[in-house]
ZAMAR-722264 format. One record per residue (C-alpha): residue number from 0; x, y, z. Coordinates in steps of 0.001 Angstrom, whole numbers. Layout:
<rs>
 resi       x       y       z
  NUM       X       Y       Z
...
</rs>
This chain:
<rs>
 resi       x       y       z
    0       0       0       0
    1    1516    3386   -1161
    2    2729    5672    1674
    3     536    8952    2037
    4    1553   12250    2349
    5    1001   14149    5865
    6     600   17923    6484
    7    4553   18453    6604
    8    5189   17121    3664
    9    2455   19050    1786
   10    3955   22475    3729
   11    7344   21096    2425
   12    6277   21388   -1010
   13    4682   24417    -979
   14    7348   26261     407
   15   10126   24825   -1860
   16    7492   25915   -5029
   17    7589   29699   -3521
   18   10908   30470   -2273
   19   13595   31073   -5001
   20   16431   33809   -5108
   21   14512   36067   -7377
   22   11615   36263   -4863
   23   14604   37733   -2297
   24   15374   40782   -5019
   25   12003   41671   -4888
   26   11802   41245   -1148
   27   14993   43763   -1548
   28   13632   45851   -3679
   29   10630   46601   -2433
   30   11897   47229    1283
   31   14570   49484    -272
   32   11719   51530   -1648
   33    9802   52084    1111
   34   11133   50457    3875
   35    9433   48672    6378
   36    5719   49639    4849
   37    6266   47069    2103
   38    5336   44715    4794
   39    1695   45857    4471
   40    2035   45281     668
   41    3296   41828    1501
   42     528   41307    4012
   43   -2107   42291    1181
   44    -822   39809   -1621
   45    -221   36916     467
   46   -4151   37339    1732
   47   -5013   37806   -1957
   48   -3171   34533   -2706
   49   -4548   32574     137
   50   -8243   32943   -1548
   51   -6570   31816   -5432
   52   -5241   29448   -2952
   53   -8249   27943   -1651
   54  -10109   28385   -5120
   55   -7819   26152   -6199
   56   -8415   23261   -3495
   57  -11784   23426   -4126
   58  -11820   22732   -8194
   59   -9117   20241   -7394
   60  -11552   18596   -4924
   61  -14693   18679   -7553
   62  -12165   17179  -10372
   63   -9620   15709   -8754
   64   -6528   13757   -9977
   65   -5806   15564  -13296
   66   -2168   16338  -14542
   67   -3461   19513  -16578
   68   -5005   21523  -13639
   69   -5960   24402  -14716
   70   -6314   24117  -18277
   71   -9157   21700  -17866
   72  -11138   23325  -15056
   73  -10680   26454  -18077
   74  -11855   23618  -20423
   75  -14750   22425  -18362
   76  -15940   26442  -18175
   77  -15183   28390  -20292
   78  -13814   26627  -23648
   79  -11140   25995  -25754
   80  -10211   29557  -26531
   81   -9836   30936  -22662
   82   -8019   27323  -22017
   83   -5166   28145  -24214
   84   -4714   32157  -24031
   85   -5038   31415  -20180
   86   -2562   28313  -20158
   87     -17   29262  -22584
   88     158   32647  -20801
   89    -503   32542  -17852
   90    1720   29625  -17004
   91    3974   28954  -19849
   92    5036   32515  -20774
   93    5256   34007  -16781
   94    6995   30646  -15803
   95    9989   30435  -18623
   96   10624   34583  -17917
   97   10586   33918  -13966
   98   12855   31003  -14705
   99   14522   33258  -17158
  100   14719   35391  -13922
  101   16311   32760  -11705
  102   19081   32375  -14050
  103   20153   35862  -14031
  104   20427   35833  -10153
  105   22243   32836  -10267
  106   25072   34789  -12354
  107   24601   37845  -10477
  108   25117   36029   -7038
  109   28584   34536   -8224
  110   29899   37794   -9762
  111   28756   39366   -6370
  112   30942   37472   -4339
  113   33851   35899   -6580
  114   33930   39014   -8884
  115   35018   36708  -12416
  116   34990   39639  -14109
  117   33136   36859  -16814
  118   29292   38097  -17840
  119   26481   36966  -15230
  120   25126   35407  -18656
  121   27267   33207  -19569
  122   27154   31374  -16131
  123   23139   31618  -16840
  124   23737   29878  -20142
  125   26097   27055  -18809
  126   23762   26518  -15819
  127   20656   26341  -18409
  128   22364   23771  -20984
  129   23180   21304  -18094
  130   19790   20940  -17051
  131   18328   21143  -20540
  132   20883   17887  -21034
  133   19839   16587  -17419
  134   16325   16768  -18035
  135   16623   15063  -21749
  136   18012   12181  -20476
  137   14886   12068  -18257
  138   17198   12711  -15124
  139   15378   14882  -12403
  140   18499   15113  -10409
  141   17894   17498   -8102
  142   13982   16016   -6990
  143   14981   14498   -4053
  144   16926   17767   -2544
  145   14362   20102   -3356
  146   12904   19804    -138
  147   15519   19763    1734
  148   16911   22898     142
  149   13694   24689     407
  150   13822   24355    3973
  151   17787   24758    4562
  152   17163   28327    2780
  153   13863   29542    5051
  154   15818   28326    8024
  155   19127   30208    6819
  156   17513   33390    5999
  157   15130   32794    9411
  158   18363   33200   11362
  159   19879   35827    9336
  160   16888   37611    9867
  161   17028   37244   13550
  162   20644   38024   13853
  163   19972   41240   12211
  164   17011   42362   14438
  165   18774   41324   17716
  166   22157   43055   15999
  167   24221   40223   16849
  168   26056   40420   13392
  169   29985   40686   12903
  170   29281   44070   10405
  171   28418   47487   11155
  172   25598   48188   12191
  173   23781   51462   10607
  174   20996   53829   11864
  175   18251   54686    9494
  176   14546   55500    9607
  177   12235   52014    9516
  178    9802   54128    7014
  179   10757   55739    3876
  180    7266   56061    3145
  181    3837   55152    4166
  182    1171   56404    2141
  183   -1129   54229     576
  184    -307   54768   -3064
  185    3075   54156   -2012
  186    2366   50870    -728
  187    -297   49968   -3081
  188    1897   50848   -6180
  189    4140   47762   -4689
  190    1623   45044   -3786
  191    2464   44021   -7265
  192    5965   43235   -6908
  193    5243   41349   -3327
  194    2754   39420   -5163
  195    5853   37711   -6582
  196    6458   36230   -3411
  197    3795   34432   -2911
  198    3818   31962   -6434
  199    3866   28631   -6875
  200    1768   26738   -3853
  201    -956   25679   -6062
  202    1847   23023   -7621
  203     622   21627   -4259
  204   -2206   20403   -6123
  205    -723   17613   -8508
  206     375   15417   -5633
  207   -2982   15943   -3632
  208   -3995   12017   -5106
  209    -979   10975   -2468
  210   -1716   13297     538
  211   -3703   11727    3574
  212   -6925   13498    4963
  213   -6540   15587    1519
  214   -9943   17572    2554
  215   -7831   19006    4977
  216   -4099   18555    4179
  217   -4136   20268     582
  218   -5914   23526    1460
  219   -4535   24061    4914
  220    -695   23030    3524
  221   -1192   25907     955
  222   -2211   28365    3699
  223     271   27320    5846
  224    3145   27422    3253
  225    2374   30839    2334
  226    2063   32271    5911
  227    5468   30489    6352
  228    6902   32528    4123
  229    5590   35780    4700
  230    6983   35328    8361
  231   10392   34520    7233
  232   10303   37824    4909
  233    9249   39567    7668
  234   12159   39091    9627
  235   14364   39575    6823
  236   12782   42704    6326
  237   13696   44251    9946
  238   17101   42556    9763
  239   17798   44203    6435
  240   16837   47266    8198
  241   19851   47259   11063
  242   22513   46397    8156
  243   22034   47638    4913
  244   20751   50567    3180
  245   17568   51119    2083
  246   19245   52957    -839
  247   21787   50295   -1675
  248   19731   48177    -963
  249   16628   49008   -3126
  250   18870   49130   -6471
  251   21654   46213   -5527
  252   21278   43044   -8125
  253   21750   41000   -5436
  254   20198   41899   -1991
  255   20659   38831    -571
  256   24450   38534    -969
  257   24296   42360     -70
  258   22758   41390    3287
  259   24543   38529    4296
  260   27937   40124    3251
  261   26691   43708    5731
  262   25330   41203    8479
  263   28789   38791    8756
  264   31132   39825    5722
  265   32938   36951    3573
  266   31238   34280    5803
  267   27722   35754    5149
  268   28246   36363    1457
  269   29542   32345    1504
  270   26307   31510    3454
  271   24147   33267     965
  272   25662   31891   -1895
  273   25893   28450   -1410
  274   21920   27929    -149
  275   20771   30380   -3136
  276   22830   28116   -5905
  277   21020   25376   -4279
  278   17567   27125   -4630
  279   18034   28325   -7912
  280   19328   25361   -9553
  281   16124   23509   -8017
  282   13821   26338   -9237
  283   14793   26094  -13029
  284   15543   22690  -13118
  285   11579   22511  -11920
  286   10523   25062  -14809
  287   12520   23019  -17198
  288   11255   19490  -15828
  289    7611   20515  -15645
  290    6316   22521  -18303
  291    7255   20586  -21114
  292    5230   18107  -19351
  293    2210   20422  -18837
  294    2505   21070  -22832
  295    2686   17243  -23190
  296    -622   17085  -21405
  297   -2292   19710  -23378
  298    -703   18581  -26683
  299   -2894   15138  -25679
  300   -6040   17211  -25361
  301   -5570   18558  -28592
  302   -5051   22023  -27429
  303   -1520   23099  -28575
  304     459   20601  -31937
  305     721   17326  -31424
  306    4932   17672  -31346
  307    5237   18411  -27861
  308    3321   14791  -27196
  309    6989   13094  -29003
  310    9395   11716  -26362
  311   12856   10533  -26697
  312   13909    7171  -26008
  313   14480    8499  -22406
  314   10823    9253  -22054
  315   11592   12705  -21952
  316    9227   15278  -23379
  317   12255   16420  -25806
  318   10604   18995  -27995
  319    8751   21187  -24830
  320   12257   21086  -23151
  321   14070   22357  -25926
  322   11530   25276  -27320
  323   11626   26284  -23254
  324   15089   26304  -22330
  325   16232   27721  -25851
  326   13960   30471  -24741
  327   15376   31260  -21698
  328   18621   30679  -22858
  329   17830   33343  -25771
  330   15970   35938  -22589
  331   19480   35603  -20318
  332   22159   36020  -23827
  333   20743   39379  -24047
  334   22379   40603  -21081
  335   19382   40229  -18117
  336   21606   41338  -15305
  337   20634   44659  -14235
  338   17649   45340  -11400
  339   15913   47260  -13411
  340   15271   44531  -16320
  341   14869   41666  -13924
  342   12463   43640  -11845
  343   10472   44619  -15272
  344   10408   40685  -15914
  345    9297   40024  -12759
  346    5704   42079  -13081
  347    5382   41220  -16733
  348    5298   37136  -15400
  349    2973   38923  -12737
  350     337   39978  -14931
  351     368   37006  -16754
  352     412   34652  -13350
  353   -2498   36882  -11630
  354   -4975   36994  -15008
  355   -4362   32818  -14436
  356   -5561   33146  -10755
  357   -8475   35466  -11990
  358   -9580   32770  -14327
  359   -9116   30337  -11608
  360  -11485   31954   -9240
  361  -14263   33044  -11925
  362  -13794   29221  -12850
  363  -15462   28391   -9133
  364  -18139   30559   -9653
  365  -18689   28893  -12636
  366  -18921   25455  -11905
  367  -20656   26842   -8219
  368  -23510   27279  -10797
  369  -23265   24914  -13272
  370  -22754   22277  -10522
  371  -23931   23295   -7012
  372  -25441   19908   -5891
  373  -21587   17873   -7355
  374  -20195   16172   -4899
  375  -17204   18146   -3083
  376  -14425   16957    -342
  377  -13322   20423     131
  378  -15872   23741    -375
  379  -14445   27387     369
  380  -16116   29101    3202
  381  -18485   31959    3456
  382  -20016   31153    -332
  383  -18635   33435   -3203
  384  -17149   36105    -815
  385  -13340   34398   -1225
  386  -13283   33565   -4616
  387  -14762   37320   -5494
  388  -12318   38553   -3016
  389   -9375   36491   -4991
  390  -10716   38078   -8489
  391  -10682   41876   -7064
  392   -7201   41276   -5327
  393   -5585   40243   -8452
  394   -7231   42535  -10596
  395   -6133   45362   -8647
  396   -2263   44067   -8031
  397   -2530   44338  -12021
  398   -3884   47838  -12011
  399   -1368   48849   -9390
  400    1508   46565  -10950
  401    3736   49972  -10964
  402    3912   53060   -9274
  403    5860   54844  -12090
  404    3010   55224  -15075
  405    4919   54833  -17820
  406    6563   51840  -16679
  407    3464   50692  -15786
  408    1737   51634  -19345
  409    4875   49473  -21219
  410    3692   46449  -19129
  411     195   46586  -20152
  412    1201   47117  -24054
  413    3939   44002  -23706
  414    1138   41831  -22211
  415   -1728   42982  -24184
  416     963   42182  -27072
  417    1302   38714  -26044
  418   -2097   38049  -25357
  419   -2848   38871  -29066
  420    -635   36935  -30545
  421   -2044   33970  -28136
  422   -5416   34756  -29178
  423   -4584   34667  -33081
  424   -2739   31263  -32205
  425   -6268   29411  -30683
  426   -8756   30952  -32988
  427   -6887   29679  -35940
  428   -5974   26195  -33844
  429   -9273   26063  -32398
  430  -10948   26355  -36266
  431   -8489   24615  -38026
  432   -7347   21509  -35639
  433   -9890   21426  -33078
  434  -12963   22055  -35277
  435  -14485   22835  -32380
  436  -16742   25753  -30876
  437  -13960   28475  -29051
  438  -16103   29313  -26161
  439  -18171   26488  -25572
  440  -17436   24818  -22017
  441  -16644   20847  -22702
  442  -18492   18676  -20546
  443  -16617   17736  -16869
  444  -16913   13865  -17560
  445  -15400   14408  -20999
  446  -12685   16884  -19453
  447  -11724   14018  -16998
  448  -12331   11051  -19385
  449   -9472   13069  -21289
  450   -7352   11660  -18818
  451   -7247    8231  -20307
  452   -4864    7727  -23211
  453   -7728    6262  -25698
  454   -9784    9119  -25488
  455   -8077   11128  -28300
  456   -7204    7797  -30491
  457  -11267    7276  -30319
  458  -12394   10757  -30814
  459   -9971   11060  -33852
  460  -10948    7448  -35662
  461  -14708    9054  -34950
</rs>
């Protein structure tokens, strides 16, 4: 009998899907800004991701057990047409530029401390080809430490954090105000960047088949994970505060290193790097491992070319990891090292991450209707309030993604851009392959029967 999953194990995951290096620039970033207030900004996206959170649990819990997520609850509710613009962005696009991301703090973190004098690129590009090799030999190499470093880098950057509150550090200690600024629009204009985060705990979700009491373990994991987190950045925060300047610190490529190097010099910097390495590696070698497969799984559902269904001899999904890491290969050879492109990245995969989480909540309300007497193991409380809750939080993180307007403005026109070009792609596959109406909601049972491998093979001899 297979060995189920208990609460820790479901926290475990959670956390090691959120925390990555790049989610520490923005933590710097955004406390450099404003200083301690950001913590309010922080405090409003994590509660806005705790509803998309629990919106989740409860579609997993009314079709459970199904490797595409959310492009078939999209399927089951609102069509073909929303399934792919929704997918393709809104997990495909934002995930290869935040792994894109990764990769560039990865370089930035060795030239921070070792000082090559070599581009941060080209150690992004070496890193990228091993695990595009690694992953087409169908090795997941780094699977069984994920956890372990997910965990090794909250508790590092736990005690850093305390160290610096307490002041027990080796480096100097400076005196500056805690708050830069406090008004509203201020912190508002930054909830966007903090959503950034918060990503990633609804990859909970895929292992849910193998967690025990999963009515209770997948939804409260996800909470837990994300409140887990927020702590940890919270101490970080008011440690940052005792040792590095909000200045430095709100335009340094590397705020982590930056830290650790103010808090305990050479030893701190050392401490830094070697956990973040660790994180990062495990972060794109996830991107790269797992969205091939997602565009395997939609590739069987007839909803993006039938290519990305071929497999090597090593049963790896060969054509999905090659378009994606040549991508982010081709994002990082242009030079993404400096704070200002990597933070633009960052709330360009924010927009398209948070329209995903919209769709995901309107896709409760949805089925709420379509399906109020089904059969649920988990329901979210208090009726529609959440789920509305989750589709007003993310739609205003997306209105506020900025503070500066014109940055702002070239974020909308880049992912309106995209979204286009998306939409062109499933109204010609949609008509041409799929034959099919674009915004006609596929029956549930035919959404899961999708699942089995003779469902396509039949529908296409029919």
């Amino acid at each position: 009998m297979e060995k189920k999953l208990g609460l820790p194990s479901v926290i475990a995951t959670g956390v090691g899907l959120i925390v990555a290096t790049s989610c520490l620039m923005s933590l710097g970033q955004g406390a450099g800004a404003i200083g301690t207030p950001f913590i309010y900004a922080m405090l409003i996206a994590c509660a806005i991701n705790i509803c998309t959170a629990l919106s989740m649990a409860e579609l997993n819990a009314l079709m459970p057990n199904l490797t595409g997520g959310l492009a078939q609850y999209t399927l089951a509710c609102m069509g073909p047409f929303a399934t792919i613009v929704s997918m393709v962005g809104g997990y495909l696009v934002c995930n290869t530029i935040c792994g894109s991301v990764e990769c560039a703090m990865f370089g930035n973190s060795i030239n921070a401390v070792f000082h090559t004098n070599i581009p941060s690129s080209v150690f992004c590009i070496i890193l990228l080809v091993i695990l595009i090799v690694a992953n087409l030999n169908g090795i997941d190499m780094f699977a069984k430490i994920q956890n372990l470093v997910a965990y090794g880098l909250i508790l590092s950057l736990v005690i850093l954090g305390i160290m610096g509150i307490f002041g027990i550090g080796t480096g100097e200690k400076i005196d500056q105000p805690y708050v830069l600024s406090s008004a509203p629009s201020d912190v508002f204009s930054l909830v966007g960047l903090a959503f950034f985060l918060f990503l990633g705990c609804e990859f909970v979700i895929p292992i849910s088949k193998s967690v025990k009491n999963e009515r209770r373990n997948v939804p409260l994991g996800m909470v837990l994970s994300l409140l887990i987190v927020c702590g940890m950045e919270v101490l970080v925060i008011f440690g940052m505060h005792n040792y590095t300047d909000w200045g430095e610190l709100a335009v340094n490529t590397s705020p982590h290193i930056f830290y650790g190097n103010s808090l305990l010099g050479t030893a701190g910097s050392i401490w830094m790097i070697l956990v973040s390495i660790f994180a990062v590696v495990s972060t794109v070698n996830s991107v790269i491992s797992s969205l091939p497969y997602i565009c395997a799984g939609m590739a069987k559902i007839n909803l993006l070319p039938a290519a990305f269904e071929k497999r090597n001899k090593k049963g790896a999904p060969y054509v999905g990891i090659l378009l994606i890491g040549g991508i982010m290969i081709i994002i990082n050879a242009t030079g993404l090292s400096t704070s200002d492109q990597l933070s633009f990245l960052i709330l360009i995969g924010c927009v398209f991450w948070m329209v995903a989480y919209i769709i995901s909540n309107i896709n409760v309300l949805i089925l709420r209707k379509k399906l109020a007497k089904a059969p649920r193991t988990f329901k979210v409380p208090f009726g529609p309030v959440i789920p509305i809750l989750g589709i007003a939080g993310n739609a205003f993180m997306i209105i506020n993604i900025d503070g500066n307007p014109n940055t702002r403005l070239l974020i909308y026109e880049i992912c309106i851009g995209i979204f286009l070009l998306l939409g062109i792609y499933a109204a010609i596959w949609i008509k041409k392959v799929m034959k099919t109406p674009m915004f006609k909601a596929v029956p549930m049972k035919d959404v899961m029967a999708m699942e089995n491998d003779l469902y396509m093979i039949v529908r296409r001899r029919k």
